[in-house]
Structure formats: structure tokens, C-alpha cells
N, C-alpha and C positions, 0 to 999 in steps of 0.2 A: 504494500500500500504506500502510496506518497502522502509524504506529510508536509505541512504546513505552519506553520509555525509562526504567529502575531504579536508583535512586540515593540518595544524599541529595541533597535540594533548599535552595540558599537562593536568595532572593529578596526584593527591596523592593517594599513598596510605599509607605512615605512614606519624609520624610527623617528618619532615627537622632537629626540637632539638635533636632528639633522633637518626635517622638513615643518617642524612646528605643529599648527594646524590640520597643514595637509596630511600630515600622516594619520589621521583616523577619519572614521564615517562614523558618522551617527545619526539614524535615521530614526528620529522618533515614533512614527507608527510604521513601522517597515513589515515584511514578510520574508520569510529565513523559509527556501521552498526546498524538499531532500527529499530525492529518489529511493527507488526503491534498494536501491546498493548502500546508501549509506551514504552517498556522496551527496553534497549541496546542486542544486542545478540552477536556482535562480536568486538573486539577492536583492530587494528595493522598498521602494517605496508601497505601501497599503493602497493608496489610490493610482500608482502608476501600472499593479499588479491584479487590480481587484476585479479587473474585467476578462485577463486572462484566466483568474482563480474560476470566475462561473462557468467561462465556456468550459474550460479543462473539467471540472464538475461533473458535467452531462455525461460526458466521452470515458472515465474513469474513475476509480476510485482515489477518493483524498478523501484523508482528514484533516480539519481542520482545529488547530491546538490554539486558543486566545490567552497569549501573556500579557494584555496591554493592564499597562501599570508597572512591569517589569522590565530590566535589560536582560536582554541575550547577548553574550559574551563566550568568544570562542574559550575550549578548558583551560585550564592551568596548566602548565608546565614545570613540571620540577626537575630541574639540572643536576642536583645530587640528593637522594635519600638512600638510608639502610635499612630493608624491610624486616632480617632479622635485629631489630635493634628497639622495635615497637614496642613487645613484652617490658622495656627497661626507657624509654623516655621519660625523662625528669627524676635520673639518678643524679641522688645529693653529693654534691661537699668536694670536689677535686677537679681540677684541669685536664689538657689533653691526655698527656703520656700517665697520669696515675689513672683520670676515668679507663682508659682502656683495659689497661691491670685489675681495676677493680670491678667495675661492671659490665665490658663488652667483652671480654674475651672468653670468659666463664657464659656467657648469656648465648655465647655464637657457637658451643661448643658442644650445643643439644642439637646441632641441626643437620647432624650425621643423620638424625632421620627424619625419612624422605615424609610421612605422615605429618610429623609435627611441623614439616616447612609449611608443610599446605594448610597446617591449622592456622598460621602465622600469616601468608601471606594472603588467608583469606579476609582473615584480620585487617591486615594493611589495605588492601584494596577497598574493603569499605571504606574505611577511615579518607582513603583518599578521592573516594566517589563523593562524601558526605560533602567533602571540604571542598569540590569542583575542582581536584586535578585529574586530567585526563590523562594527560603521557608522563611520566616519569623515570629517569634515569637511575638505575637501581642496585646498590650492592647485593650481592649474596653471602657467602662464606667460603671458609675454603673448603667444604663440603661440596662435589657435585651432586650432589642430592638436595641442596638449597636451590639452584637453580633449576634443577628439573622440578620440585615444586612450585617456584618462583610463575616459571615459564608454564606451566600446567593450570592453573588460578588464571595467569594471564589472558589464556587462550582460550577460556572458557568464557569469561567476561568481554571477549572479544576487543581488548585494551590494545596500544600502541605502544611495547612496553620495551624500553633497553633493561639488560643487566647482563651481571656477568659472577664467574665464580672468581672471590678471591685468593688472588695471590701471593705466598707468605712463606717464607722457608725459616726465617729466624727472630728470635727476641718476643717470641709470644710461648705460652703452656704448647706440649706435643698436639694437644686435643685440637688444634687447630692450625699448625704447621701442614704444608707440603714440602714438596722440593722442585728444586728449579725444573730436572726432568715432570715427573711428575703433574708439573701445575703445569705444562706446554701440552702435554696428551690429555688431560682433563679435559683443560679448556679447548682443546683441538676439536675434539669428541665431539662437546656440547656446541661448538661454532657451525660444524656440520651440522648435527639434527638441528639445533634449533634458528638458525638466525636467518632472516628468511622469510620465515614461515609464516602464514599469515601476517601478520601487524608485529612482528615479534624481531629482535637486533640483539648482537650480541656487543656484551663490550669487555676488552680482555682488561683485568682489571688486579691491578697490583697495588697492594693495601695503601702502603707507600713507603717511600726509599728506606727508611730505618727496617722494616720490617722485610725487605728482601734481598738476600747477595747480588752484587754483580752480575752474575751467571743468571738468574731468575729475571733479572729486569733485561737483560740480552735475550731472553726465550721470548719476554715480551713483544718486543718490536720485531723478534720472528714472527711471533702472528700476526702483527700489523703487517708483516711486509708479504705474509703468505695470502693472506685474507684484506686486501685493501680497505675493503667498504667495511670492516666491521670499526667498533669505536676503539677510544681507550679513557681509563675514568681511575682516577686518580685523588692522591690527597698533596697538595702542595702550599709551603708558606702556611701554614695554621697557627702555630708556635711558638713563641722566640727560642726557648731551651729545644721545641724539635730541631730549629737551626742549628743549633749546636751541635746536636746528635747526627745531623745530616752530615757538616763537616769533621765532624771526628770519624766517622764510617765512612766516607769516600774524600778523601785529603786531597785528590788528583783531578777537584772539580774544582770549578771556579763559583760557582755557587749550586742553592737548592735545585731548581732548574734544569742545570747543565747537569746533573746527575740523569735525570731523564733522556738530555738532549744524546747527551752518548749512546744511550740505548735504543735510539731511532726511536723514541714514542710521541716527538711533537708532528701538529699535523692538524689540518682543518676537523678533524674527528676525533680530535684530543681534544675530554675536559678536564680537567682540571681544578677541584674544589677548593676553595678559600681564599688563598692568594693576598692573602695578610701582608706579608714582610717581605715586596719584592724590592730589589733594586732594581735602577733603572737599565743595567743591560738584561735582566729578568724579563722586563716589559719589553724590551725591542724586539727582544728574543721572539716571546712570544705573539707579539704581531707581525713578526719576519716569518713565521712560520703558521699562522692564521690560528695559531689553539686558541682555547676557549677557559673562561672562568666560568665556575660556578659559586656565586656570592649567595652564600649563607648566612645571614646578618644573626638569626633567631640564635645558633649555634653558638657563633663569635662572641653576642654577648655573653649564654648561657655558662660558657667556659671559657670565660674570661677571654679571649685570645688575641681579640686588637678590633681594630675599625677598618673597613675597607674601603680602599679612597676610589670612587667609583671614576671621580672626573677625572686622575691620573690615569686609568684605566681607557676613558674615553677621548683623553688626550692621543693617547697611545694606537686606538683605533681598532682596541681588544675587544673581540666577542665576549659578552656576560649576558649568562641567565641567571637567573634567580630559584636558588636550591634553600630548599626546608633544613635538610640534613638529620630529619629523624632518626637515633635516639639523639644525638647531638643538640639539635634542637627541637624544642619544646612543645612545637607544634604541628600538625598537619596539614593549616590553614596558611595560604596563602594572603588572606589581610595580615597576618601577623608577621608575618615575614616582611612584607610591604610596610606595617607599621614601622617594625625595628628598622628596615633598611634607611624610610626616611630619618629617624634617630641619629641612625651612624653617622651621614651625610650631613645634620643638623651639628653634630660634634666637631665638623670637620667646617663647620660655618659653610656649607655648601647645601641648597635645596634639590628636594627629588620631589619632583612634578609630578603631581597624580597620574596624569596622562603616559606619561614616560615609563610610571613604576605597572601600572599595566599591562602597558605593550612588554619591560622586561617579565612579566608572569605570564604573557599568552605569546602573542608573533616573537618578540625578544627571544622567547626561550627556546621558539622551534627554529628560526636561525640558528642558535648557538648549536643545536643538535641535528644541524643538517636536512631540516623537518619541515621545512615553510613552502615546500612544492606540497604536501598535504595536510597541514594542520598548521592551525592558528590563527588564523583569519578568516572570513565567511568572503571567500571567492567560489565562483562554478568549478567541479572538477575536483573543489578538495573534503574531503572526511569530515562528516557533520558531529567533531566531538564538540558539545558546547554546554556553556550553564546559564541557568535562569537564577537570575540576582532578584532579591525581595528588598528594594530602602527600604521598605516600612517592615523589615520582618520583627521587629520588636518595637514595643510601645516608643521606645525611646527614640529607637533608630527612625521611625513617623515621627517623633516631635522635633526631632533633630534635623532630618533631611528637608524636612516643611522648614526651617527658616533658612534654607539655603539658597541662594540669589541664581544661579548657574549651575552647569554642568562640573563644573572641573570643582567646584564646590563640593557637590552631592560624591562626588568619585571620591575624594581625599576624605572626606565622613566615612564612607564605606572601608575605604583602605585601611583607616585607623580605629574605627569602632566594630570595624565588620568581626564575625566570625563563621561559622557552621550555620548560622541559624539562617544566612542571607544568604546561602544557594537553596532559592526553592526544589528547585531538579537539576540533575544533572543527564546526558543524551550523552551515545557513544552509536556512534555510527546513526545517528537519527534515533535512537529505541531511547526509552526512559531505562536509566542503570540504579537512578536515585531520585526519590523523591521527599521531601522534609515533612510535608503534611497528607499523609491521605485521604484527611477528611476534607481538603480545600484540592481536589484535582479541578486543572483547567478545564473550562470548556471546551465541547468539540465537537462539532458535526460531522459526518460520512455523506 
């Protein structure tokens, strides 16, 4: 059946830094029209489309879905999250290198089995339906039995999903150790069956440089260099004392970075999480080679770890999306990630534009992931992942948005007071995946 879908529309199509204005649409009573594949077929205006909606009417079956009151906004995109890491978000009291010791390595080390992944990731994937992410960039463990979970959940839910198993041969408990052999034939294994498939990517994924030899981060960029199109998804600059540990374990680099750079892993499908403590040949580096950040703000504050200076970044001409980094940080909701990011920037006496901090959670992010030929903006041709935003979903969020003068007004309320409770629905391929109220379903005729 084709559906129909009535609303206000916003949507990017470039970046807000570069084009201002023009880079969004917003189409007050617009209509969001999606085939029976899943894909979007027509985008506009309610009176420019309303006369094609009758005739088409007669001829076929449509439904028709009335959001008006609402925005329609392509999904969220998260740049970095860890799904086994859910069971343990908003573990107390330590920084990077001792949280891992205390609460993630123990917590990752249950996911030898393949059962309990899928209980996990079934977990996750709500959570991240609830909160209107649709595609997400995803750790697993160093178990491949995390990712054949991971990937099994995915494909059922019909999601657009990266991840990869990690890579780790040293400085963590046995329970979650491989080896440099070992971690290349796993993830070999898992790049064949799964990446590919469906809406599904793999990304070869090594924890990061402390936690694997020489030889293990050289198997990596084997598989980058065997397997082109798959990703690479990484932890970088988080830490000041990781700094430390990076240069006392590889002395023959010239910085955090270039530990990577040696092993062939930068590259337009290199992400790269955090990106805290770069120096400026760090940044050259990495817009000479097109890799990509994923800014994590929820995280960095939650453990302690610095501020990221966005404008140096866009000075620089580096790709950034915008990662949760669940259990890292604290949330699964993309306003709250958008709240803190504004924060950081605010610390930095530098402003983040409503408009801007959007496109980096929807188009922003599917650029960064190589993803903007099918997801994140409502063009014809591309995958109708999207959410229905509620301003009035709470008493407050009605008395609050009602004294708002504009648009960019109403967006920065949402971005900063929003949660879970203002994605009415979430859509994956056209279908409803999540809906917040079932006693308030839209209207709709056949």
C-alpha cells in the first residue's frame, strides 16, 4: 500500500554552515508520499499535491496518515554507540581508562553468548526507535557472536544498521581478548555473511590503539584494503592520560593519529569517535584524508574528558556527526546530545544553531557515514526512515513552544527540553517501528 503522510516537513539538504537558509525546507502543510518499497516518491507542498493525492485515490490504494500539528523529520543518526554497553549506562564514579576496568569490560564479557546478545540488542533497538534514531553506527565485542546477534535484531526490524566485532588483543581481562590472527578471520567471516545484506554494513572495528598490538591494527587496514566499501570505527583523542598511554605504546609515532595512519585505517569511511585532544597536524591529517569524527558531547561531559571544539573542526573542513556513545553517555536521545553539544560550544564562547545541530543528527550524520545517496533527507529515491516530532508533547513543552516567535525558536526548545516523549512515531522504510501513544493514532483514510 502507499502511504501518505501530512505534516509539516523539515529537511536538509546542505549544510546550515555553508548555505545558511538554503540548506533546509520547511514546508508547513507539506505531504511526505512513500511507495510501496519503502522509498519516498514524492515531497511538497499539501495544496500543490492534493489534487494528484485524489486522482491517484481512485486508481489505487493509499493511505492516508494526518500529522498536521506535527514535524516530520528525517531519523537520527548516530555516529558512535555501544549496544552491549546498555545493560551499564550511567555507571558511577571514574573516567575513561578506570570506567572500562570497572564497568565495561566485565559487562562485555557475557556476550560470548549469542542468546543474551539478542536479548541486548533487542533492548537497544527499542530504546533507539523510542528516541527516533534510525541508523546507527554500532560496537559489538570481541565476541562474534555479538555481532551475529547484533546483525540478526537488525534485520528483523528491517534497520540500516553498521557495526562491527571488536578488536582487542591486549591490556583488557582474557574474557574479552582476541588476537591479531584471530580478530582478521572473525571479522573476515562476519564481512562476508553479513555486510551487504539487506540495509546491513560492516565496520572493522578496533577498540582502540592502547588496547591492540601493532600487528592487530596492521590486520586492520588489511581488511580495509581487502574489502574497500566496508567502514572503520574507532576511539580517538578521548583522554588526556589515554594520550599518554598512546605515546608510551607506540614511541615511533608522531602522534595519537598517526598510530592509525600507519596502519592504513584513515579514509573517507573512517570514523573516528571523540576527537578531544587533536593537534593541528591531527586535523590536517584528517581532512587530507577525508575521515570523519564522531562528537559525542553526552559522553565527554559524563566522563569528564574535555570539550570539542566543533569550529576548529569546521575550520579544518572535517566531517562530524553526532554520536550518543551509549554506555559512555547517558542517553539514547538525540535532544540531549544536541543539548550538551550546544553546552560544549557555549564553553568555548562559540554558538550551535538549532538548525545546524539538526542537520548534524539527520543529513550531517548520513554524510559522515557515506549514507546521504539514501537516508536523511526526504528526496524521491531515498528510504523513508523518519520521525514525527510532538512540540506540544508535554504540558510544558505546549506552554513553552506557544511563546515562541519562529521556527528556529521552536527547534532550539525542542533540542534543549526535548526528550523520548516528543517522537510521537517513528517509520522505517515507510511502516510505523514506534509509536509513543496508542491511544492518540493519527488519522487515516484508505
Amino acid at each position: 500500500m502507499i502511504q501518505v503522510f501530512r505534516g509539516s516537513l523539515l529537511f536538509f539538504t546542505s549544510d546550515p554552515l555553508q548555505d545558511g537558509d538554503a540548506a533546509y525546507q520547511w514546508i508547513e502543510d507539506g505531504l511526505l508520499w512513500v511507495g510501496e518499497s519503502g522509498l519516498i516518491e514524492r515531497v511538497g507542498a499539501y495544496e500543490q499535491l492534493a489534487g494528484l493525492l485524489i486522482e491517484q485515490q481512485t486508481e489505487q490504494q493509499i493511505q492516508l496518515l494526518d500529522y498536521r500539528g506535527k514535524i516530520l523529520l528525517p531519523g537520527f543518526v548516530d555516529c558512535h554507540i555501544h549496544y552491549p554497553q546498555t545493560e551499564m549506562i550511567a555507571a558511577y564514579g571514574t573516567q575513561l581508562l578506570d570506567w572500562l576496568q570497572t564497568h565495561t569490560f566485565p559487562v562485555e564479557s557475557r556476550f560470548s553468548d549469542y542468546d543474551y546478545g539478542v536479548s541486548i540488542a533487542e533492548r537497544f533497538v527499542t530504546e533507539l526507535l523510542r528516541n527516533g534514531t534510525t541508523t546507527a553506527l554500532v560496537f559489538g565485542t570481541v565476541h562474534p557472536q555479538s555481532v551475529e546477534a547484533f546483525f540478526s535484531v537488525a534485520q528483523q526490524h528491517r534497520l540500516r544498521m553498521i557495526a562491527g566485532k571488536v578488536m582487542m588483543d591486549r591490556h583488557a581481562p582474557e574474557s574479552v581478548l582476541d588476537t591479531a590472527e584471530t580478530s582478521y578471520h572473525e571479522s573476515k567471516a562476519l564481512i562476508e555473511k553479513w555486510h551487504g545484506v539487506d540495509r546491513l554494513s560492516y565496520a572493522v572495528t578496533p577498540r582502540f590503539a592502547p588496547t591492540s598490538t601493532p600487528a592487530q591494527l596492521h590486520m586492520a587496514g588489511r581488511l580495509l584494503a581487502e574489502f574497500p566499501d566496508v567502514y572503520l570505527h574507532t576511539h580517538l583523542s578521548e583522554n588526556v592520560d589515554e594520550l599518554a598511554w598512546v605515546q608510551s605504546l607506540f614511541p615511533d609515532s608522531e602522534h595519537y593519529l598517526d598510530v592509525y595512519d600507519q596502519a592504513g585505517l584513515l579514509g573517507s569511511r573512517s570514523i573516528f569517535a571523540h576527537g578531544i585532544h587533536l593537534c593541528d597536524d591531527e586535523c590536517q591529517r584528517l581532512a587530507s584524508s577525508d575521515s570523519v569524527l564522531a562528537h559525542c558531547p553526552s559522553s565527554n561531559l559524563f566522563l569528564g574528558s574535555g570539550l570539542f571544539n566543533l569550529k576548529k573542526m569546521d575550520d579544518y573542513g572535517i566531517r562530524v556527526g553526532i554520536g550518543s556513545d551509549v554506555g559512555g553517555g547517558s542517553s539514547f536521545s538525540a535532544f540531549d546530545s544536541l543539548a550538551d553539544a550546544y553546552k560544549i560550544q557555549q564553553l568555548q564562547h562559540h554558538n550551535l544553531d538549532p538548525f545546524r545541530a539538526l542537520y548534524l543528527a539527520t543529513l550531517g550524520g548520513a554524510k559522515a557515514l557515506s549514507l546521504d545517496n539514501k537516508i536523511g533527507s526526504f528526496q524521491p529515491g531515498m528510504e523513508a526512515d523518519f520521525i514525527v516530532m510532538d512540540p506540544q508533547a508535554t504540558d510544558f513543552l505546549a506552554f513553552r513552544t506557544a511563546h515562541c516567535h519562529n521556527l528556529k525558536e521552536t527547534l532550539f526548545v525542542l533540542n534543549t527540553l526535548g526528550d523520548d516523549r516528543v517522537i510521537a512515531a517513528t517509520y522505517i522504510l515507510g511502516q510505523l517501528a514506534h509509536q509513543r501513544d496508542s491511544h492518540h493514532v493519527p488519522q487515516g483514510e484508505n
